[in-house]
GUBA-538698 format. One record per atom (N, C-alpha, C, O, CB): residue number from 0; x, y, z; atom name. Coordinates in nm, 3 decimals, padded with zeros to 5 digits. Atoms other than C-alpha are relative to their C-alpha. Glycine has a CB too. Example, Ala and Ser with C-alpha at 12.3 -4.5 7.8 and 13.67 -1.06 7.14 Angstrom:
2
    n       px       py       pz  atom
    0   00.089  -00.119   00.000     N
    0   01.230  -00.450   00.780    CA
    0   00.090   00.120   00.000     C
    0   00.194   00.118   00.066     O
    0  -00.099   00.003   00.125    CB
    1  -00.082  -00.119  -00.006     N
    1   01.367  -00.106   00.714    CA
    1  -00.077   00.109   00.073     C
    1  -00.026   00.220   00.090     O
    1   00.041   00.046  -00.142    CB
//
This chain:
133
    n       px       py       pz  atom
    0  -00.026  -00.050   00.135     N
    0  -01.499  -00.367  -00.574    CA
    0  -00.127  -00.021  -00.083     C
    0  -00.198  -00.122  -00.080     O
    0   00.123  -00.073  -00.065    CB
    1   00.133   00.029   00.144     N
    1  -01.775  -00.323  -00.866    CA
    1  -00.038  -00.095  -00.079     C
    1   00.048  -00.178  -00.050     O
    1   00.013   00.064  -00.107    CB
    2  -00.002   00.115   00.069     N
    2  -01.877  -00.584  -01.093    CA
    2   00.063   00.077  -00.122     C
    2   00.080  -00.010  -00.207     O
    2  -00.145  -00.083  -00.016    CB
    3  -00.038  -00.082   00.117     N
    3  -01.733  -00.306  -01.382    CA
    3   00.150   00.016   00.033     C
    3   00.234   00.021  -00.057     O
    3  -00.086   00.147  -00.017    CB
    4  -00.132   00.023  -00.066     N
    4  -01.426  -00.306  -01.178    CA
    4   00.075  -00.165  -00.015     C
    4   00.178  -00.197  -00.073     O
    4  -00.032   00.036   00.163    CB
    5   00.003   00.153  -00.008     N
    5  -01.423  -00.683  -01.131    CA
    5   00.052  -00.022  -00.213     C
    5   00.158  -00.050  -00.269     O
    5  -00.221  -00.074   00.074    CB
    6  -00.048   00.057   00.097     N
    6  -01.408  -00.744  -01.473    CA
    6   00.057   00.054  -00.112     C
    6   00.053   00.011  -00.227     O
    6  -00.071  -00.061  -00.029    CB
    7  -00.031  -00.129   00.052     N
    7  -01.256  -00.440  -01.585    CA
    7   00.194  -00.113   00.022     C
    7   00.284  -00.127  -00.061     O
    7  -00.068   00.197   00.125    CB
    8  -00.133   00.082  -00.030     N
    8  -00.941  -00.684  -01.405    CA
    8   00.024  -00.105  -00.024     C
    8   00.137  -00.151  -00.041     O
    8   00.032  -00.013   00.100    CB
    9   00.002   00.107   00.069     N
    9  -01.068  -00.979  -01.506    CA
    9   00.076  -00.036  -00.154     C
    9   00.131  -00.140  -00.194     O
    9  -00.124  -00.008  -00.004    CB
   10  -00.016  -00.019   00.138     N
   10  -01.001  -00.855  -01.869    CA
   10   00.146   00.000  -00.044     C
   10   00.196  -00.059  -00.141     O
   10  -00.065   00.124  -00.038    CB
   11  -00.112  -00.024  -00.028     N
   11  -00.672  -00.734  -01.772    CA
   11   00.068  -00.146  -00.026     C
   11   00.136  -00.192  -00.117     O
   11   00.007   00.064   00.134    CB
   12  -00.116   00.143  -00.010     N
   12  -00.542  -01.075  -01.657    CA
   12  -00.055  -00.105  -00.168     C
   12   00.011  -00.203  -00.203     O
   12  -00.051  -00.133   00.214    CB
   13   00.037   00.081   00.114     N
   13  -00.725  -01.227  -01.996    CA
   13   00.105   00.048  -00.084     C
   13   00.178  -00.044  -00.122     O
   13  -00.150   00.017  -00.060    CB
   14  -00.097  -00.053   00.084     N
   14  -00.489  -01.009  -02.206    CA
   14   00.142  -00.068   00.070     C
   14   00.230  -00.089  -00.013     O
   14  -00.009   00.177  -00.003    CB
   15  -00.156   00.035  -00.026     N
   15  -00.160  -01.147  -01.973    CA
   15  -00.027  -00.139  -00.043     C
   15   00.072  -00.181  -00.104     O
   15   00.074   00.020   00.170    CB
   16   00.032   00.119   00.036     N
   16  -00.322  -01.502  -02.043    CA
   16   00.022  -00.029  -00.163     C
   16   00.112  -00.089  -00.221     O
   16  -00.137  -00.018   00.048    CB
   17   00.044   00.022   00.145     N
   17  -00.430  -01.504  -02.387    CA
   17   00.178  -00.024  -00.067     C
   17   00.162  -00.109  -00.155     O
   17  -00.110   00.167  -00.076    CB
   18  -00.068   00.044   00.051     N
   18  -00.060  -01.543  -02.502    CA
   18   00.090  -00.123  -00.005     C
   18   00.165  -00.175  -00.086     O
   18   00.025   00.067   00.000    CB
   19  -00.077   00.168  -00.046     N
   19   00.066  -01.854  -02.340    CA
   19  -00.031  -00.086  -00.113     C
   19   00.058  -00.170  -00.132     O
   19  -00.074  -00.090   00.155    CB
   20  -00.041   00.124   00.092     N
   20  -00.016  -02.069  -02.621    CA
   20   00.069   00.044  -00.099     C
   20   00.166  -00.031  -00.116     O
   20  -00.111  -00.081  -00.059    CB
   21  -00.107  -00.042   00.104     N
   21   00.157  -01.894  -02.902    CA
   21   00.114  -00.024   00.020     C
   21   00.191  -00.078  -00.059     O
   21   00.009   00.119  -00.028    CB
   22  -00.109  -00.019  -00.082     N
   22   00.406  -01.857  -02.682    CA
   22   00.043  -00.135   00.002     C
   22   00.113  -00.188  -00.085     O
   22  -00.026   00.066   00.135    CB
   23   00.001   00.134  -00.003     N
   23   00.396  -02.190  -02.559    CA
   23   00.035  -00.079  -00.112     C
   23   00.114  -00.166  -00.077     O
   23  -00.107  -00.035   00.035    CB
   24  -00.021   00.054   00.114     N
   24   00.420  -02.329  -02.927    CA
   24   00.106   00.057  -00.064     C
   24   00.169  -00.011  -00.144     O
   24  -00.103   00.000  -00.071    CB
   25  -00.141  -00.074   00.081     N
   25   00.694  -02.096  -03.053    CA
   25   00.105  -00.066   00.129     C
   25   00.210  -00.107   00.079     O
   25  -00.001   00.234  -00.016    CB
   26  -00.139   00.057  -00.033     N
   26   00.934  -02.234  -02.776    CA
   26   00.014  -00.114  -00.048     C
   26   00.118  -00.143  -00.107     O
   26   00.033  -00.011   00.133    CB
   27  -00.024   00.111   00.095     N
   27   00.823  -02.590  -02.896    CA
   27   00.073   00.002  -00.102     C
   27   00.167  -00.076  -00.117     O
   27  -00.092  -00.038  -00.045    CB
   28  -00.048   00.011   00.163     N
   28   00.903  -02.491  -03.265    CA
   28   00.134   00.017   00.037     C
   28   00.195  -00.086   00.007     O
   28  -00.059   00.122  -00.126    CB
   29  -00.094  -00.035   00.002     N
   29   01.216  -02.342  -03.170    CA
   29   00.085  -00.038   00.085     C
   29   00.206  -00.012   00.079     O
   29  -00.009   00.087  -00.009    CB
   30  -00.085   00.075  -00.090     N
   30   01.335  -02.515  -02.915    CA
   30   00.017   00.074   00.141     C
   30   00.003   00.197   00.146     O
   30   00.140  -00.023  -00.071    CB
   31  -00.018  -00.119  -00.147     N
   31   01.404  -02.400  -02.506    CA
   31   00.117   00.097  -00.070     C
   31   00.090   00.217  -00.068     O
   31   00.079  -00.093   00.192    CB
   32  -00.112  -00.054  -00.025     N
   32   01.753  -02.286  -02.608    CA
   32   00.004   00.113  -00.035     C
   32   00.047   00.204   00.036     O
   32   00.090  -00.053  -00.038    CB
   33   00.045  -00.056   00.107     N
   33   01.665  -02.101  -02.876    CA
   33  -00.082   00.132   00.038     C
   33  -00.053   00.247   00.005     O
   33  -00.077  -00.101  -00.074    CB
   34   00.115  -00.066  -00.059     N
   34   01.377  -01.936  -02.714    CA
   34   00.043   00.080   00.083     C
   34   00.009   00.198   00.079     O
   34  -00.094  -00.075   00.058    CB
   35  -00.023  -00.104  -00.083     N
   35   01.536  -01.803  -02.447    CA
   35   00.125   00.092  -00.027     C
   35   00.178   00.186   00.034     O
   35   00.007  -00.055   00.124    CB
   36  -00.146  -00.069   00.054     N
   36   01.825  -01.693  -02.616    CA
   36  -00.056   00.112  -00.147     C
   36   00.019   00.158  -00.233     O
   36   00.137  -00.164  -00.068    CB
   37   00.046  -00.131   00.029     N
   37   01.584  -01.432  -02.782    CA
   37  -00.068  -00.025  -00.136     C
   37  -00.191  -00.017  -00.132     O
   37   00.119   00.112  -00.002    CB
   38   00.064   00.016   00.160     N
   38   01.513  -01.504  -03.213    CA
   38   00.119  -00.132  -00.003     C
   38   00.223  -00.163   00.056     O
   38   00.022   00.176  -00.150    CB
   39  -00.064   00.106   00.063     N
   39   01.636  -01.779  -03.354    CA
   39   00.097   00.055  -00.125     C
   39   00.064   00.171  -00.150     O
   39  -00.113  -00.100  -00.049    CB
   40  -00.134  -00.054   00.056     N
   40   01.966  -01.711  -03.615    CA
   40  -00.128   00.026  -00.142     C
   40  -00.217  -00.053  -00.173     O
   40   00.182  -00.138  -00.016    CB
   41   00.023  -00.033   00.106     N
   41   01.845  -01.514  -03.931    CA
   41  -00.134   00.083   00.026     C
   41  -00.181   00.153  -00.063     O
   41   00.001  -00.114  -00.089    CB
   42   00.105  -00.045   00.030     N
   42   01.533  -01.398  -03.774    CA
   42  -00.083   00.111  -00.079     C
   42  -00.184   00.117  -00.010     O
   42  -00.014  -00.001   00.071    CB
   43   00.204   00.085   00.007     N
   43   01.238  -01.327  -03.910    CA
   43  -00.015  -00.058  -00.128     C
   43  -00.127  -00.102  -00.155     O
   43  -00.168   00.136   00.003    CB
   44  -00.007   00.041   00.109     N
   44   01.349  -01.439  -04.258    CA
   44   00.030  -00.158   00.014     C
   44  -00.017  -00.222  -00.079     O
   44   00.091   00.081  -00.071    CB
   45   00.041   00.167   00.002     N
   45   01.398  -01.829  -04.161    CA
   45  -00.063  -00.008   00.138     C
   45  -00.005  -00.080   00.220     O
   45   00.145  -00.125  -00.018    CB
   46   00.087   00.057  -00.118     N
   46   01.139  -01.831  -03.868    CA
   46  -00.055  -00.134   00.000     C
   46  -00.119  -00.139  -00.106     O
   46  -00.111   00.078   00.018    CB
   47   00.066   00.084  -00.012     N
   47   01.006  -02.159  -03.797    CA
   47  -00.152   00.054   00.015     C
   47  -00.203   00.135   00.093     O
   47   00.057  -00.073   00.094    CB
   48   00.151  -00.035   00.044     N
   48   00.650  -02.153  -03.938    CA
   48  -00.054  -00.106   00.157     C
   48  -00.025  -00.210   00.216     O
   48  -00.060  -00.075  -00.214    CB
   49   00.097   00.045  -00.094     N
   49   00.381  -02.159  -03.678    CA
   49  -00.113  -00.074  -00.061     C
   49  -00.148  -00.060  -00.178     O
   49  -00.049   00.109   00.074    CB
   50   00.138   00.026   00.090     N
   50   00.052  -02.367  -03.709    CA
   50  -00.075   00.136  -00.004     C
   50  -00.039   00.251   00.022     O
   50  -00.110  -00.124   00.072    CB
   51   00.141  -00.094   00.099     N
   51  -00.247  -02.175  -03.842    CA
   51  -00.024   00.028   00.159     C
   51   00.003   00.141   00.199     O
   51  -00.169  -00.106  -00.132    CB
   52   00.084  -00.057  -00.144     N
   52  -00.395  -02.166  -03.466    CA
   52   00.064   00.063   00.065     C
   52   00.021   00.166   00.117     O
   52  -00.051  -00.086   00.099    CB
   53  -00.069  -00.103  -00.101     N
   53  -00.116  -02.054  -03.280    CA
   53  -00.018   00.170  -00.063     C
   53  -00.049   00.266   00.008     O
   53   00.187  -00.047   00.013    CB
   54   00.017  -00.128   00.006     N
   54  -00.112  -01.750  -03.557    CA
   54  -00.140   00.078   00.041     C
   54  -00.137   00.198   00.066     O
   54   00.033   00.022  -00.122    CB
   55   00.113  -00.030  -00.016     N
   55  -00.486  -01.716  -03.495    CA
   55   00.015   00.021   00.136     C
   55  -00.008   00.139   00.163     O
   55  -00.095  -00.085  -00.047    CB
   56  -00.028  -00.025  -00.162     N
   56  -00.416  -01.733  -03.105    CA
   56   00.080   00.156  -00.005     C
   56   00.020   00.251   00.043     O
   56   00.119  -00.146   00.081    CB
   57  -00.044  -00.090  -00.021     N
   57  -00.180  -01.470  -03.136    CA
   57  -00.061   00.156  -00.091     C
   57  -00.021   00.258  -00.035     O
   57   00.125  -00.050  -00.012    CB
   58   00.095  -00.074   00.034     N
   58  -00.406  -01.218  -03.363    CA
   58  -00.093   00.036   00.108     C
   58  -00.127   00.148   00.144     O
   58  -00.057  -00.057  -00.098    CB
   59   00.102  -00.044  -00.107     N
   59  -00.647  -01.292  -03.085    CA
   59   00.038   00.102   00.098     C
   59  -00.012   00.214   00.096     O
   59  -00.040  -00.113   00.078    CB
   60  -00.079  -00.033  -00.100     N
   60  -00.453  -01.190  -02.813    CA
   60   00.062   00.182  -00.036     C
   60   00.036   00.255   00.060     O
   60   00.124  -00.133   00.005    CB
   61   00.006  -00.086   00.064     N
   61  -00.348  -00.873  -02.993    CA
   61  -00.131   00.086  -00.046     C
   61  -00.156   00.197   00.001     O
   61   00.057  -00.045  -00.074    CB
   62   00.152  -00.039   00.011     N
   62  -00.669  -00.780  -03.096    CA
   62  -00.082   00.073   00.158     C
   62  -00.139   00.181   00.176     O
   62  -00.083  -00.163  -00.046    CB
   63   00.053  -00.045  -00.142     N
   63  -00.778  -00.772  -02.709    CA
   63   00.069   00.167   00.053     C
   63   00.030   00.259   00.125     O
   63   00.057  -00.140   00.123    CB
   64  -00.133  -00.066  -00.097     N
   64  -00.445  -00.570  -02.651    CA
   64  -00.077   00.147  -00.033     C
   64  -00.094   00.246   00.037     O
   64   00.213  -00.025  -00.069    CB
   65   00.037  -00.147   00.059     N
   65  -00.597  -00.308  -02.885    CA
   65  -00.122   00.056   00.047     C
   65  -00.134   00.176   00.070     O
   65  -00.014   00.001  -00.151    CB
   66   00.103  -00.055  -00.070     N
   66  -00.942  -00.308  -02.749    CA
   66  -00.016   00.058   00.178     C
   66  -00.096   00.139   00.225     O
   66  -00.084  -00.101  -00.028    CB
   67   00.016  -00.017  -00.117     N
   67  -00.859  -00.314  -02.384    CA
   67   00.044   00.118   00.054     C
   67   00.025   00.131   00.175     O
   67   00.041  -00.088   00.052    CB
   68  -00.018  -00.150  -00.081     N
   68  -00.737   00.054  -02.315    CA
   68  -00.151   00.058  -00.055     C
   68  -00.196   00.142   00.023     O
   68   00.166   00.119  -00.063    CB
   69   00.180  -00.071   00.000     N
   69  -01.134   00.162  -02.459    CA
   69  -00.072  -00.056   00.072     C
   69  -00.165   00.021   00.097     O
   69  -00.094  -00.005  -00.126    CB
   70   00.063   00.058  -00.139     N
   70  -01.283  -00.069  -02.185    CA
   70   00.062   00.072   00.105     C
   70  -00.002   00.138   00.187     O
   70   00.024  -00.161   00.027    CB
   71   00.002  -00.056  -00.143     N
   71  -01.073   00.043  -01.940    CA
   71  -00.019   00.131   00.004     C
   71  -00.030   00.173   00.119     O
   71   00.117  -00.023   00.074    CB
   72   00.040  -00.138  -00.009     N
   72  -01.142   00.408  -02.024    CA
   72  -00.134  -00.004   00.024     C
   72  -00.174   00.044   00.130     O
   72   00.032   00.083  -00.116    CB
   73   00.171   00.002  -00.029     N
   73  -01.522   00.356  -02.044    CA
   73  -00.015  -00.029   00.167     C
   73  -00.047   00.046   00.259     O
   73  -00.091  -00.150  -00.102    CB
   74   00.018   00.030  -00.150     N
   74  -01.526   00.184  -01.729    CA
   74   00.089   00.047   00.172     C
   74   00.087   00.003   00.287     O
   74   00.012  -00.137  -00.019    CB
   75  -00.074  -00.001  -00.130     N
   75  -01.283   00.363  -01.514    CA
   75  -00.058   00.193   00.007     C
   75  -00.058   00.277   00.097     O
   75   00.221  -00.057  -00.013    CB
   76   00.092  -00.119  -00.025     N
   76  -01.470   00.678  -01.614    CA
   76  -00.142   00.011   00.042     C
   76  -00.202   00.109   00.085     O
   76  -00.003   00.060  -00.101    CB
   77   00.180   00.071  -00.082     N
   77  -01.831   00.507  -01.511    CA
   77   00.072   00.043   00.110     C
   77   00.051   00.158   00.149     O
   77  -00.076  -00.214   00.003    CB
   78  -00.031  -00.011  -00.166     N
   78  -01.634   00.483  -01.168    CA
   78   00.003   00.120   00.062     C
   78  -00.078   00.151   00.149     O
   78   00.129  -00.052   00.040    CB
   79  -00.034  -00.109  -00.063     N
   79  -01.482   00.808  -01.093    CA
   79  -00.119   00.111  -00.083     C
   79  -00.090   00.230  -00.084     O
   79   00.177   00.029  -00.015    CB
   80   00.077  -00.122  -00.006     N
   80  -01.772   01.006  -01.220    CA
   80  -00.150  -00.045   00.032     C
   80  -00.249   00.017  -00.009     O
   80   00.015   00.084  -00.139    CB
   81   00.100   00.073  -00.126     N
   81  -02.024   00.776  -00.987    CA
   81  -00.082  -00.071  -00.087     C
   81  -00.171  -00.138  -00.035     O
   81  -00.102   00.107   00.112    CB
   82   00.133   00.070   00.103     N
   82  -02.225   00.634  -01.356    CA
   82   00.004  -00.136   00.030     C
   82  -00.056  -00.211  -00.046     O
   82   00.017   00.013  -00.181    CB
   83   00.022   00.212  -00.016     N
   83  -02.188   00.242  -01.219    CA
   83  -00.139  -00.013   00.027     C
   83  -00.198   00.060   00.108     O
   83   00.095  -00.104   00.163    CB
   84   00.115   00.000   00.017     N
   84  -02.509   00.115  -01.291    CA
   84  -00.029  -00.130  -00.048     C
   84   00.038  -00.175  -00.142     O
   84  -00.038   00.100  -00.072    CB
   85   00.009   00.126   00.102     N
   85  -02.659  -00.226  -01.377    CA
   85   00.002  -00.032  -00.123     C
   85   00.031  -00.143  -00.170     O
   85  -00.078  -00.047   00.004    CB
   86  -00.064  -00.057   00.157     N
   86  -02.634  -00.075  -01.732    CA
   86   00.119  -00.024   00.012     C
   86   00.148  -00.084  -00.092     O
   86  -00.010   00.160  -00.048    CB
   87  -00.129  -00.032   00.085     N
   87  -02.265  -00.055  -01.722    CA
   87   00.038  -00.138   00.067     C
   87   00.113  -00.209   00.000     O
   87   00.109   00.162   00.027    CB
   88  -00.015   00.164  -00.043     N
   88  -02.252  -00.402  -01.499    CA
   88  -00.005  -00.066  -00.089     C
   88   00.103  -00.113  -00.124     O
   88  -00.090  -00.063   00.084    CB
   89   00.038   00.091   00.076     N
   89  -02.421  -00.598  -01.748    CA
   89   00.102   00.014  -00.150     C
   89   00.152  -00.070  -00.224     O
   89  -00.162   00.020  -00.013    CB
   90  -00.125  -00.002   00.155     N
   90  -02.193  -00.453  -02.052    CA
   90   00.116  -00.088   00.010     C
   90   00.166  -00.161  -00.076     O
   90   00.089   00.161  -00.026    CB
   91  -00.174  -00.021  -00.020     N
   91  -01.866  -00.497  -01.883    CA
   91  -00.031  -00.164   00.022     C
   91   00.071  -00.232   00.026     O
   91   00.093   00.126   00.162    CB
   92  -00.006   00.144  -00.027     N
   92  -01.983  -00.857  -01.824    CA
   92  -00.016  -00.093  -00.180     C
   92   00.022  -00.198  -00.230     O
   92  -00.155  -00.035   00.129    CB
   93   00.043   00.048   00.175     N
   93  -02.102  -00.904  -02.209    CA
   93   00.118   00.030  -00.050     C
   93   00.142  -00.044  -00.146     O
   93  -00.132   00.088  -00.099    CB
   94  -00.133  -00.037   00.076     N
   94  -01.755  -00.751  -02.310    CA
   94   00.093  -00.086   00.103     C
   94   00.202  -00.101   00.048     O
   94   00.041   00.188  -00.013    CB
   95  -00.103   00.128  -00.033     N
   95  -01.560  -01.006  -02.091    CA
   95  -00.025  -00.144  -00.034     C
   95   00.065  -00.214  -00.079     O
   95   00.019  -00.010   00.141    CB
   96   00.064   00.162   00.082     N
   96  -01.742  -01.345  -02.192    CA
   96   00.018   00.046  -00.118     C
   96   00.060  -00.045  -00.189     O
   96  -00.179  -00.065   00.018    CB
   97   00.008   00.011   00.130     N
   97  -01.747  -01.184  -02.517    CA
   97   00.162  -00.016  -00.072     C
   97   00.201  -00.062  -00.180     O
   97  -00.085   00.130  -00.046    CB
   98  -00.198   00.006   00.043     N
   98  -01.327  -01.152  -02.532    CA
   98   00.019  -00.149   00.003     C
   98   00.096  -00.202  -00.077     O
   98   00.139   00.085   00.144    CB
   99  -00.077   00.172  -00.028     N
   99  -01.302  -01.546  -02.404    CA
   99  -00.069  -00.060  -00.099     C
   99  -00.005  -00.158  -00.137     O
   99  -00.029  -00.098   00.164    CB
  100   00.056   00.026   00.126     N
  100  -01.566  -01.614  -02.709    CA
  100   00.070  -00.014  -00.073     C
  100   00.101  -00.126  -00.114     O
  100  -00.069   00.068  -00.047    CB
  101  -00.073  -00.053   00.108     N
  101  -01.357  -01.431  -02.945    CA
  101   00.126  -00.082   00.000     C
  101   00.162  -00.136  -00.105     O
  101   00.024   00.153   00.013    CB
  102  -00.103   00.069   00.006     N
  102  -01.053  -01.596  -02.831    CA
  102   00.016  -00.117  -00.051     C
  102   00.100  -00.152  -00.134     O
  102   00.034  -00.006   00.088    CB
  103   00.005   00.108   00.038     N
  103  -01.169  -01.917  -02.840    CA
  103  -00.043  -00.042  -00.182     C
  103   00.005  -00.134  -00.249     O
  103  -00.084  -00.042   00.102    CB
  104   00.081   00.046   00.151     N
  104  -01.377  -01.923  -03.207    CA
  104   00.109   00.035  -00.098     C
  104   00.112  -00.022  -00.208     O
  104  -00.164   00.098  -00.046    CB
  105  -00.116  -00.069   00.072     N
  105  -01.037  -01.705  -03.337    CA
  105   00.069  -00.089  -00.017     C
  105   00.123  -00.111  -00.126     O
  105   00.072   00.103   00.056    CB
  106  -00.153   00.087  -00.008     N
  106  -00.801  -01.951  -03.244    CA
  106  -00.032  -00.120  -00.029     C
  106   00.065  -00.182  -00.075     O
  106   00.084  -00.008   00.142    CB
  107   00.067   00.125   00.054     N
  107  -01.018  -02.271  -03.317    CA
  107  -00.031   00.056  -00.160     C
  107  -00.030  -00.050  -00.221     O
  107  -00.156  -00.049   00.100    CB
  108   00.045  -00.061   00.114     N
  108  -01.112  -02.080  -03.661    CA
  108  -00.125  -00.031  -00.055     C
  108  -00.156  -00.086  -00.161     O
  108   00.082  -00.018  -00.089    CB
  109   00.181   00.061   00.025     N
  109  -01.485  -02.127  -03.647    CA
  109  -00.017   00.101  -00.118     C
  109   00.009   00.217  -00.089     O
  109  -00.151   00.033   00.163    CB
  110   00.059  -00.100   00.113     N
  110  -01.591  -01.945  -03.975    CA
  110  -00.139   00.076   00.048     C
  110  -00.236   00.013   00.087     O
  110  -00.037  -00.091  -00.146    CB
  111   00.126  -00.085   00.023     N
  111  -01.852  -01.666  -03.956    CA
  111  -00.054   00.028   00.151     C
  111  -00.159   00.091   00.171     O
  111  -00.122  -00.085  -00.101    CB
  112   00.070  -00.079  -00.102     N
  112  -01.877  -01.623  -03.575    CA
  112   00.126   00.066   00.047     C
  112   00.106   00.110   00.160     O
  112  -00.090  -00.086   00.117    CB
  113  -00.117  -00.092  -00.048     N
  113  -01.508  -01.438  -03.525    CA
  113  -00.086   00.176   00.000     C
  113  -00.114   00.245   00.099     O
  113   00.162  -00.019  -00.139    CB
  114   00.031  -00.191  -00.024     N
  114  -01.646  -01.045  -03.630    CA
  114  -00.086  -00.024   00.078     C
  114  -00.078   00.030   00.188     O
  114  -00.062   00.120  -00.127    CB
  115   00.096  -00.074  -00.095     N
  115  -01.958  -01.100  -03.491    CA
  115  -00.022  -00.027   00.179     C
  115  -00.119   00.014   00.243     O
  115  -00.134  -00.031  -00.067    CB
  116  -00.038   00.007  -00.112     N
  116  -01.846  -01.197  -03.154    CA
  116   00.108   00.131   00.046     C
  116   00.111   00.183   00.158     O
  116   00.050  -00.135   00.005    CB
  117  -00.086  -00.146  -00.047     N
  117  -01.574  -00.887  -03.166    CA
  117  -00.079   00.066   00.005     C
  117  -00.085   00.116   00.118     O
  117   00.105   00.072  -00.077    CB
  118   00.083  -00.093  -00.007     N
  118  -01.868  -00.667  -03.269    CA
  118  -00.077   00.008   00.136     C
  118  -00.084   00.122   00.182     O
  118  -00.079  -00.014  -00.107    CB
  119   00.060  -00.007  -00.080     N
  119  -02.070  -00.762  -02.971    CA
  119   00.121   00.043   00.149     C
  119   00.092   00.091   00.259     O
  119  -00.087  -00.128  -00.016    CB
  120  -00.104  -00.088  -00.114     N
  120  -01.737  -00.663  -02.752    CA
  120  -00.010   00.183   00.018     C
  120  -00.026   00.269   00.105     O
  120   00.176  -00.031  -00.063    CB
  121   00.025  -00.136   00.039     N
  121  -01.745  -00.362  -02.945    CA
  121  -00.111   00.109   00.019     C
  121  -00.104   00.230   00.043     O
  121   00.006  -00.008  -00.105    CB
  122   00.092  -00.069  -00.064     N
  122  -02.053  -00.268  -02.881    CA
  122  -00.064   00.045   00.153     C
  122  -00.117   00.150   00.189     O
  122  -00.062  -00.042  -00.049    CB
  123  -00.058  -00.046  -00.147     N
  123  -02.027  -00.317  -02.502    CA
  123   00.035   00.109   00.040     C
  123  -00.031   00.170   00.124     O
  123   00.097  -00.049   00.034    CB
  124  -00.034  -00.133  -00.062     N
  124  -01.810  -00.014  -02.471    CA
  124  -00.041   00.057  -00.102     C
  124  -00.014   00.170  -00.060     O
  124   00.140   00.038   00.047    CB
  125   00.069  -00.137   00.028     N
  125  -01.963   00.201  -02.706    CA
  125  -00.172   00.021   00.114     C
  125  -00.214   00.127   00.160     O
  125  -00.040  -00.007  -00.206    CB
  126   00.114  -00.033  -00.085     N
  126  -02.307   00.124  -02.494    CA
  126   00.070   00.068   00.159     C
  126   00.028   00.159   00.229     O
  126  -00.100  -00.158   00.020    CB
  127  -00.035  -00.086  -00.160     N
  127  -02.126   00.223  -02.166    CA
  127  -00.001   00.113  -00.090     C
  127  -00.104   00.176  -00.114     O
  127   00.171  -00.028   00.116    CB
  128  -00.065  -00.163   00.041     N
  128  -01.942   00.528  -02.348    CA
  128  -00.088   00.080  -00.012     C
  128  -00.089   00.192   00.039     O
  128   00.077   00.023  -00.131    CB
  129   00.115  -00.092   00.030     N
  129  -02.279   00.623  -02.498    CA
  129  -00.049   00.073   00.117     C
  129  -00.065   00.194   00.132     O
  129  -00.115  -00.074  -00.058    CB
  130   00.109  -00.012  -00.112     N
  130  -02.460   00.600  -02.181    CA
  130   00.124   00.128   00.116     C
  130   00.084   00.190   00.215     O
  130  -00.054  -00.216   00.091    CB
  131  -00.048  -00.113  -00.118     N
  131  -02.178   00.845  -01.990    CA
  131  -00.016   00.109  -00.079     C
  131  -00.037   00.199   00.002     O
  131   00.162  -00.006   00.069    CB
  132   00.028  -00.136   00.029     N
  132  -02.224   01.147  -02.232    CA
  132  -00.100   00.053   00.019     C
  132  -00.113   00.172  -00.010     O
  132   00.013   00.030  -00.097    CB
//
């Protein structure tokens, strides 16, 4: 498989990942029973308030959800129209370290490096995209 492939799946399983702690912390708040028994009574008007990080975790995680069908279009059109290239290698590798960045500085709430760690995702697949027209 490709290294544009590779982490074209890599990315994939980052998006099924990235929600376990929200997740993880909303059954805490709410309890197992609770949790699996779907919303808690009244929801979403007496939700048990999340911390600040879990909502930041779950923004993150979301955020990916929205970027990751324009990666996998960029890169699954590199494939099937033969453009894989250490150009589109090196992106697809800068736009996966750059998602576990984002995740992490999002959900820790580092001030002032959240956009510009998305931007450098962002720009990832516009440099593939560019580079296939």
């Amino acid at each position: 498989m490709s290294t544009e492939l590779t982490y074209l799946v890599l990315s994939g399983i980052l998006s099924l990942l990235l929600w376990v702690p929200y997740i993880g912390m909303r059954a805490f708040l709410w309890g197992i029973p609770t949790f699996l028994n779907n919303y808690p009574e009244d929801f979403p008007a007496k939700t048990p308030k999340q911390p600040l990080w879990a909502e930041r975790a779950q923004r993150a995680h979301l955020n990916l959800v929205e970027t990751l069908p324009a990666f996998a279009i960029v890169i699954l059109v590199a494939a099937v129209s033969n453009s894989l290239n250490d150009v589109t290698a090196c992106w697809a590798k800068v736009f996966f370290f750059s998602r576990i960045i984002h995740a992490v500085v999002y959900t820790l709430g580092i001030p002032y490096l959240r956009t510009p760690v998305y931007l450098v995702s962002w720009f990832a697949i516009l440099r593939i995209g560019f580079m296939l027209l």
